[in-house]
C-alpha positions in Angstrom: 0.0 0.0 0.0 1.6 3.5 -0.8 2.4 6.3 2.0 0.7 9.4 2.2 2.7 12.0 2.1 2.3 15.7 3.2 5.2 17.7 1.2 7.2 21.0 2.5 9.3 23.1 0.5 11.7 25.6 1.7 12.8 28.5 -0.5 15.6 29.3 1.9 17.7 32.5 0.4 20.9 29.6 -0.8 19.3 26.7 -0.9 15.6 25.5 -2.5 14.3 22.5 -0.8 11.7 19.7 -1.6 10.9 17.1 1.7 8.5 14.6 2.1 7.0 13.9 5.0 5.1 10.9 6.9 1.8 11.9 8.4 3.5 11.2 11.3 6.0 14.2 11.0 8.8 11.9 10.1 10.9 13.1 6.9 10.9 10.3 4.0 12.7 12.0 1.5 14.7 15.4 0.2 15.6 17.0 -2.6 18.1 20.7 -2.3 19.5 22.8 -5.1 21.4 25.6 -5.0 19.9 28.9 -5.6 21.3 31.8 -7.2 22.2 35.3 -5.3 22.9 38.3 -7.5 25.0 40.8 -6.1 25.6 43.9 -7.2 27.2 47.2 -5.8 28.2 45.4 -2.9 25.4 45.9 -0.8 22.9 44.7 -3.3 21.3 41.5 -3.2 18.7 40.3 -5.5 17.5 36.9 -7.1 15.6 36.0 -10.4 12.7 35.2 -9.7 11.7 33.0 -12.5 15.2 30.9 -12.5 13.6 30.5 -8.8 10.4 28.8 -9.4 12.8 26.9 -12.7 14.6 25.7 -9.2 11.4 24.8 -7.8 10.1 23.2 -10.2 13.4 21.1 -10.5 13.4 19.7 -6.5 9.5 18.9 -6.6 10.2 16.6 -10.1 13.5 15.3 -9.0 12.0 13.9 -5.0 9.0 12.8 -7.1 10.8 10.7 -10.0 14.2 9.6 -8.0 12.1 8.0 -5.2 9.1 6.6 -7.5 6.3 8.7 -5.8 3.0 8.5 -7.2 2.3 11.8 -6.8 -1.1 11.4 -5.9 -0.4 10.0 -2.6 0.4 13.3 -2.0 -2.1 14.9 0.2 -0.9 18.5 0.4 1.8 21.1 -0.5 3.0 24.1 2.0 5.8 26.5 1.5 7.8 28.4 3.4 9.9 30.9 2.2 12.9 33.8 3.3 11.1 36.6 4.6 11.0 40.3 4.2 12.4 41.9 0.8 10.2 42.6 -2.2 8.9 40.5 -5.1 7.0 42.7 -7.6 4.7 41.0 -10.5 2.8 42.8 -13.1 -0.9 42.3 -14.0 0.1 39.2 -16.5 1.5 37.7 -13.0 5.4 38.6 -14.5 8.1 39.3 -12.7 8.7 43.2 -12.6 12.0 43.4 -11.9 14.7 41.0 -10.0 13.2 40.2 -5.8 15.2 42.3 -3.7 16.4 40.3 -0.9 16.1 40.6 3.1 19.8 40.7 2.7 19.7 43.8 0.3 21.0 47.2 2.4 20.6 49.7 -0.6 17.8 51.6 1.8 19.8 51.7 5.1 20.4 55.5 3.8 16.2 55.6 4.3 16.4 53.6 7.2 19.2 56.1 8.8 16.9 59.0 8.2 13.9 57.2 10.3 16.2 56.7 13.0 17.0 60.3 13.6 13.3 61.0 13.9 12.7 59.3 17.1 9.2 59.9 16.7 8.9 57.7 13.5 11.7 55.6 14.6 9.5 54.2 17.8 6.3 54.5 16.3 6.9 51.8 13.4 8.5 49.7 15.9 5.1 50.4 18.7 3.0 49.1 15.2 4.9 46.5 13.8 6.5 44.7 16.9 9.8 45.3 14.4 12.2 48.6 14.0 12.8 49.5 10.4 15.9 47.8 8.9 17.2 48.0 5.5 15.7 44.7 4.0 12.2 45.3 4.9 9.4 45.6 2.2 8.1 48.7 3.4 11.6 50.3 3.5 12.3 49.1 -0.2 9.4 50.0 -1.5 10.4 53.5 0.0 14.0 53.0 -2.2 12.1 51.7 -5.5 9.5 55.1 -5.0 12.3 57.6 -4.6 14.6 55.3 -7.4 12.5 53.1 -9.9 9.2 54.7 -9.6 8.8 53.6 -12.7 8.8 49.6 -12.0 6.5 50.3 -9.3 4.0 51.6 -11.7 4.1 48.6 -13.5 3.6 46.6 -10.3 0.4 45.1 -9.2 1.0 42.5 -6.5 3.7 42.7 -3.8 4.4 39.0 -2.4 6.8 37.4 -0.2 9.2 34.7 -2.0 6.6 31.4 -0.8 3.6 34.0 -2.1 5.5 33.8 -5.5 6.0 30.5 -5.9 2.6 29.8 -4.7 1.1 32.0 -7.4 2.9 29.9 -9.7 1.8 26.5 -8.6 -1.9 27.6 -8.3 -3.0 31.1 -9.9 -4.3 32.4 -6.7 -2.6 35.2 -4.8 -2.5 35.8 -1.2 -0.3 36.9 1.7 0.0 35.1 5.1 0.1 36.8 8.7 3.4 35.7 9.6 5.2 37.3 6.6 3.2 40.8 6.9 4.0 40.7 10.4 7.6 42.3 10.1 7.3 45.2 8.5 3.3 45.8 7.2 0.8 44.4 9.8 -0.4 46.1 12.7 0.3 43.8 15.7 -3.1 45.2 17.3 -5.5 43.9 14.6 -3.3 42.1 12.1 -4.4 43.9 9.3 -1.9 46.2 7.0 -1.0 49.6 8.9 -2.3 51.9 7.2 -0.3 54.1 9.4 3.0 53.0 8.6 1.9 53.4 4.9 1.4 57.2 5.8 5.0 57.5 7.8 7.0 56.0 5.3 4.8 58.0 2.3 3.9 54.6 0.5 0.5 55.1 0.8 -0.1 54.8 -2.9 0.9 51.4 -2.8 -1.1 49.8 -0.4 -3.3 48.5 -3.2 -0.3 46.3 -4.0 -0.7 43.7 -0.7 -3.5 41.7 -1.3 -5.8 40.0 1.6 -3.5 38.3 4.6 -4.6 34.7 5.5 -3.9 32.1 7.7 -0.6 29.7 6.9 -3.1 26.6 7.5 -5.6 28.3 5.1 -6.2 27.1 1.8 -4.6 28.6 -0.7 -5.7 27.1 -4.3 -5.3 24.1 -5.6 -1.9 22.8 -8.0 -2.7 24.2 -12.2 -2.8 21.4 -15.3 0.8 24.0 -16.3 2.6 23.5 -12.7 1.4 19.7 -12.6 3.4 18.9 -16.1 6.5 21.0 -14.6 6.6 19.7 -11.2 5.0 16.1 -11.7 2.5 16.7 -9.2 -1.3 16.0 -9.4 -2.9 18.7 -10.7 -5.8 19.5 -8.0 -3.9 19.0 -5.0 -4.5 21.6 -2.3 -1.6 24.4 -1.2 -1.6 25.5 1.8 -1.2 29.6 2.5 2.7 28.6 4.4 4.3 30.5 6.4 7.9 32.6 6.7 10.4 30.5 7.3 11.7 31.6 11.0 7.8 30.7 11.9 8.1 27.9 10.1 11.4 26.5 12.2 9.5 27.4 15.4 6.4 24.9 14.0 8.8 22.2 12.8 10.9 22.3 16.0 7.7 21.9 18.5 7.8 25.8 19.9 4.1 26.5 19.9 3.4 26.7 23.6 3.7 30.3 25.5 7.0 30.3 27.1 9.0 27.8 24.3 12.1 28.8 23.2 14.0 27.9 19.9 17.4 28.3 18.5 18.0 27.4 15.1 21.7 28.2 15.2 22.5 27.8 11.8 23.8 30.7 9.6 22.6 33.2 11.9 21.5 32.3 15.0 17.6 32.9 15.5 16.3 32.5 19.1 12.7 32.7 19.3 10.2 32.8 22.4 6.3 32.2 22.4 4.5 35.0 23.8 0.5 34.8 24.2 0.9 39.1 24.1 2.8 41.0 21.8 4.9 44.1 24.2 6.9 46.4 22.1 9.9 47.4 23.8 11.3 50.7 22.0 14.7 50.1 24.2 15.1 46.2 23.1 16.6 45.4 19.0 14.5 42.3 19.4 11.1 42.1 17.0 7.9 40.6 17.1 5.9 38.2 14.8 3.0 36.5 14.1 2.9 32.9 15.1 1.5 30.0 12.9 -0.8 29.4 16.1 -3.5 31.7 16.5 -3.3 34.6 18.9 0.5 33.7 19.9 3.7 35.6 18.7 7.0 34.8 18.6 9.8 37.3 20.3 12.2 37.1 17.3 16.2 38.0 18.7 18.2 37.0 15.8 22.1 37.8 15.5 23.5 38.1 12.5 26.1 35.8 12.6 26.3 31.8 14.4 28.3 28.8 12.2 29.9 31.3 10.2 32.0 32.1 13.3 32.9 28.4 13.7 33.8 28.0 9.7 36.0 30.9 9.8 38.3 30.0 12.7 38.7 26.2 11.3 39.7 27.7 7.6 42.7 29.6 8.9 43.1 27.5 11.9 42.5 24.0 11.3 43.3 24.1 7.2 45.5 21.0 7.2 43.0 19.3 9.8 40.3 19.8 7.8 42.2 18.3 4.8 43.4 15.4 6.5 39.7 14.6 7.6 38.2 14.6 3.8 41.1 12.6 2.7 40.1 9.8 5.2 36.4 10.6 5.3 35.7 11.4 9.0 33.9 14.1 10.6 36.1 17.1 11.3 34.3 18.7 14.0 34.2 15.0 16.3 37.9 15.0 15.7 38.4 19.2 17.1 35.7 18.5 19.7 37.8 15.6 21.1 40.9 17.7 21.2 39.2 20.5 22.6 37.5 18.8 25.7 40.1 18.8 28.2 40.3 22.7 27.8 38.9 24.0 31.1 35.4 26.2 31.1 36.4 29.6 29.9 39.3 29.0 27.6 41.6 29.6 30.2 40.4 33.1 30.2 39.7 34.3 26.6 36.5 35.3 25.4 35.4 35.6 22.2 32.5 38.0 20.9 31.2 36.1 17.7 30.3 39.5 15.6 31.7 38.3 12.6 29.2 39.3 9.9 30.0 42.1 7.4 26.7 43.7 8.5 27.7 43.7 12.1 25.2 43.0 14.8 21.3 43.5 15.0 21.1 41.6 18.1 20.3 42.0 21.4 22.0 45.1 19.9 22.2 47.2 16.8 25.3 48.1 15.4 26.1 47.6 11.6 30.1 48.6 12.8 29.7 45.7 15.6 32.8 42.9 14.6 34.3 40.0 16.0 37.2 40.0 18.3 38.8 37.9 20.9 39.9 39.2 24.6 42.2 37.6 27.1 44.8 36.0 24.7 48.2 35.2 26.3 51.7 33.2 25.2 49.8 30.2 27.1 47.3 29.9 24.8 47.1 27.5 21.6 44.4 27.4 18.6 42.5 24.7 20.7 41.7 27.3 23.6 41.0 30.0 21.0 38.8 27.4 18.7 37.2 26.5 22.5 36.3 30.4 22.9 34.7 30.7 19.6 31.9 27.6 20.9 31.7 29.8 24.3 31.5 32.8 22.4 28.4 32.3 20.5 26.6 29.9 23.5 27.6 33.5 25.5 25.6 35.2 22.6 22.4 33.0 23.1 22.4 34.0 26.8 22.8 37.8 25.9 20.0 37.7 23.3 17.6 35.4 26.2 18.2 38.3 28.6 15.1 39.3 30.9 12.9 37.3 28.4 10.7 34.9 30.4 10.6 31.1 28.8 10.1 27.9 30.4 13.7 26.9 30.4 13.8 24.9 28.1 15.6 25.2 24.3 14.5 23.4 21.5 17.7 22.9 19.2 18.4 23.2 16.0 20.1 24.4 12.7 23.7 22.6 11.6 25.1 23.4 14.7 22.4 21.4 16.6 24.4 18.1 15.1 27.5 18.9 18.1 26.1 17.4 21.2 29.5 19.0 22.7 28.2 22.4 21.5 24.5 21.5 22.9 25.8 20.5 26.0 28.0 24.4 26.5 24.5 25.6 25.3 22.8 23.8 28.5 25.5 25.0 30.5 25.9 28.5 29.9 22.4 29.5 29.9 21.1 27.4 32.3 18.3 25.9 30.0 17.4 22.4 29.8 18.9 22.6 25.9 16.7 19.9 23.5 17.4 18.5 20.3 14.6 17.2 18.3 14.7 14.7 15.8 15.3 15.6 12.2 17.1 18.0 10.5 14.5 20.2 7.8 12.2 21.7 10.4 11.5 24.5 8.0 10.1 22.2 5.5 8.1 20.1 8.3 6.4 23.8 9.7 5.1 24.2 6.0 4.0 20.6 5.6 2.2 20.5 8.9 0.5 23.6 8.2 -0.3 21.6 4.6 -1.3 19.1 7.1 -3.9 20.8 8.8 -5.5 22.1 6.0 -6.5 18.8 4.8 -7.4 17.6 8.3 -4.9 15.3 9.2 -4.2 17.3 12.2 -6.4 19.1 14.4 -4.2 22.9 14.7 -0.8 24.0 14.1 0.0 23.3 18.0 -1.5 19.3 17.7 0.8 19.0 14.7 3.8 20.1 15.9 3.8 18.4 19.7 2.1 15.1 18.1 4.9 15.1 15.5 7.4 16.1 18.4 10.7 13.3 19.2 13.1 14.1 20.8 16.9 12.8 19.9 18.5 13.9 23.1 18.1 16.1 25.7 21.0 18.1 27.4 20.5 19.9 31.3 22.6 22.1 33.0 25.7 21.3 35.1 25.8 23.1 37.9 29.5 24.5 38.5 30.0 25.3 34.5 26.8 27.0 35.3 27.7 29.4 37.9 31.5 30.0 36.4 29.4 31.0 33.0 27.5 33.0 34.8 30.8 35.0 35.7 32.0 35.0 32.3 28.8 36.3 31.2 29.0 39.2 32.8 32.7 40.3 31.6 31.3 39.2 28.2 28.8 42.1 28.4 30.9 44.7 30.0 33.3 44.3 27.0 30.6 44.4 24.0 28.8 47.5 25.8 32.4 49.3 26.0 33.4 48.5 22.5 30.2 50.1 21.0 31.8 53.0 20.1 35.2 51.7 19.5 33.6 49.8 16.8 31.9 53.1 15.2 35.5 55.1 15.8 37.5 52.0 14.2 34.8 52.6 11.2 35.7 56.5 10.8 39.8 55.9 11.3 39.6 53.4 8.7 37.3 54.6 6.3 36.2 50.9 6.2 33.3 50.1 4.3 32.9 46.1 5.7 
């Protein structure tokens, strides 16, 4: 007898992926390509949006054919998508120009003059649950009024990357609540701010967001065009989705008030359930719409979490890291072993894991913030520094989970959920019960439970997610790393709070544009 399947596809910014999933949450199968990022000017970051659904197209064929799925076993489709940026199509549903990416920071000149009306500044944040940052829609659709006015009049629909390739599968257009939530929706109501329209003088192109939805709602059903391209059924139901951060939280099993996730992946994205949403004007930290109704998440992503870990082993560990591929082991089991016996701490150097180009967004907000590492002395050898870099960004969880209430428990995930070293410092240094669920696409499963319940294989969002729920391990707090952390901690702050403007003077002396 065949499986039923529910599929989930993640149009993550570098990677487009196609999973299939068991109704009983478990991933079957995946399919990844690469996706292309065009950048331009340096700070520019766009993608074409019609080699993106060719991509798309590509991984929902390829899982279908290479694994001999009879496609109408499938019951459902959800997708989840990047978030924020701008994906402009015409009347004739064409692309207008290239998406502008999350990642884009063309507008941070528009977003700098916000922030010196303080007014404004607090205001969108007090609406939004978000501050203004350079990648949001609204802002770039602010940059594309005062510099391609002319593409906007040739725009009709403003979508969200899923939205896009969901208009393509089925014809229909919509927008979900979760997307909306960062920069358009009003928090209050969840319906577009007409208000921020007015501060940001975009008024004009409200007309462009059509109605907001649920991600479990449905959203059309798959055309006789996208069923020969993708090799699905033609007829099958698409759910709405949902952004992709909301989509981890789903996947992972945060949908209670008082969960916490971190997908420590590329960036590191820490989220909290809230059953309120309570702007804080003095806090970088945003607000969103959760998949669950009338919950939010408390969104404090940094900019920057594996990256840190990559960098250090390609001018650390080079001929380690060659030596491993030659004789096929895993690198980081091989470091993690040799870096064990170094004492909590480092033997006293701390590392502040600011490494992104873009600098830090939080718990603070500064695009000069960089890495650095403090305490370094003749005793020292790469395994204590490569030891502070694990510290450093388990030390930048705990700062970003500061004052926010949670049940103490972290659900794990992202690439650098595979170390159960690294989980374990996790548990330690913030004194969280740290666990690691099973699987590895939880994107993908948020979208596909949300697919899930559309069709009525599950109840809610929140009965998907905790009856789809295992656990792989589960890591708690030792108590003396615990209270030495704590210690640590607080020298870890007092350094990142003194440096702020060291940061912004090393900028001016340097005239250093990364």
């Amino acid at each position: 007898m065949q499986d039923k399947y529910l599929m989930g596809i993640d149009a993550g910014t570098s990677n487009i992926k196609a999973v299939l999933f068991g109704i009983n949450g478990e991933e079957k199968f995946i399919v990844s390509r690469k996706n292309k990022i065009i950048k331009k000017y340096r700070t520019w970051t766009e993608q074409d949006m019609n080699l993106l659904w060719e991509n798309f197209c590509k991984v929902i064929k390829e899982i279908i054919e290479k694994n001999n799925i009879d496609s109408a076993s499938i019951l459902s489709i959800g997708i989840t998508g990047q978030g924020e940026g701008c994906w402009l199509i015409d009347s004739r549903g064409s692309p207008v120009r290239n998406a502008i990416l999350w990642s884009d920071a063309r507008a941070v000149g528009i977003v700098e003059k916000i922030k010196e009306d303080k007014e404004k500044w607090n205001r969108i944040k007090e609406i939004t649950g978000s501050y203004a940052f350079s990648g949001a829609t609204s802002i770039i659709l602010r940059w594309l009024k005062e510099n391609e006015s002319e593409n906007l009049k040739k725009a009709y629909h403003c979508l969200f990357c899923k939205d896009w390739l969901r208009f393509k599968l089925t014809g229909d257009i919509c927008i979900d609540v979760t997307d909306a939530s960062t920069s358009i929706l009003d928090l209050n109501n969840s319906t577009i701010s007409d208000e921020v329209m007015d501060v940001l003088e975009i008024k004009e192109y409200r007309k462009l967001f059509k109605d907001v939805v649920k991600p479990y709602d449905f959203a059309g059903k798959i055309s006789k065009e996208a069923a020969e391209l993708t090799g699905l059924c033609e007829g099958t139901t698409v759910a709405a989705g949902m952004m992709d951060v909301v989509a981890s939280a789903v996947g992972i099993g945060a949908v209670k008030e008082g969960d916490c996730c971190t997908i420590l992946g590329t960036t590191c994205c820490n989220e909290v359930v809230r059953s309120c949403y309570k702007s804080n004007i003095n806090n970088s930290s945003g607000f969103e719409c959760h998949a669950v109704d009338k919950l939010y998440l408390n969104v404090i992503a940094s900019m920057a979490g594996t990256p840190n870990l990559d960098w250090i082993i390609d001018n650390f560990f080079i001929e380690d890291k060659r030596l491993a591929q030659e004789n096929n082991k895993n690198l980081y089991e091989i470091l993690e072993e040799k870096i064990k016996n170094v004492p909590v701490g480092s033997g006293g150097i701390i590392y502040h894991p600011y490494i992104s180009t873009g600098g830090e967004r939080a718990p603070f907000f500064n695009a000069n913030a960089r890495a650095q590492f403090f305490g370094i002395s003749n005793n020292a050898d790469r395994y204590y520094l490569l030891k502070a870099v694990y510290e450093g960004i388990a030390l930048s969880i705990k700062d970003c989970l500061q004052g926010v209430e949670s049940s103490r428990k972290i659900y794990l995930g992202g690439g650098g959920a595979k170390s159960f070293y690294w989980a374990q410092i996790i548990s330690d240094c913030t004194a969280c019960e740290v666990i690691i669920p099973s699987g590895n696409e939880f994107a993908a499963k948020g979208a596909a439970l949300a697919a899930g319940v559309q069709v009525g294989v599950y109840n809610d969002i929140a009965a998907a997610a905790l009856n789809t729920l295992k656990v792989k391990r589960c890591f708690t707090p030792r108590d003396n790393n615990t209270k030495i952390y704590e210690k640590i901690y607080r020298l870890y702050r007092i350094l990142r709070e003194v440096e702020y403007d060291l940061w912004n003077l090393r900028k001016d002396i340097f005239h250093l544009e990364y």
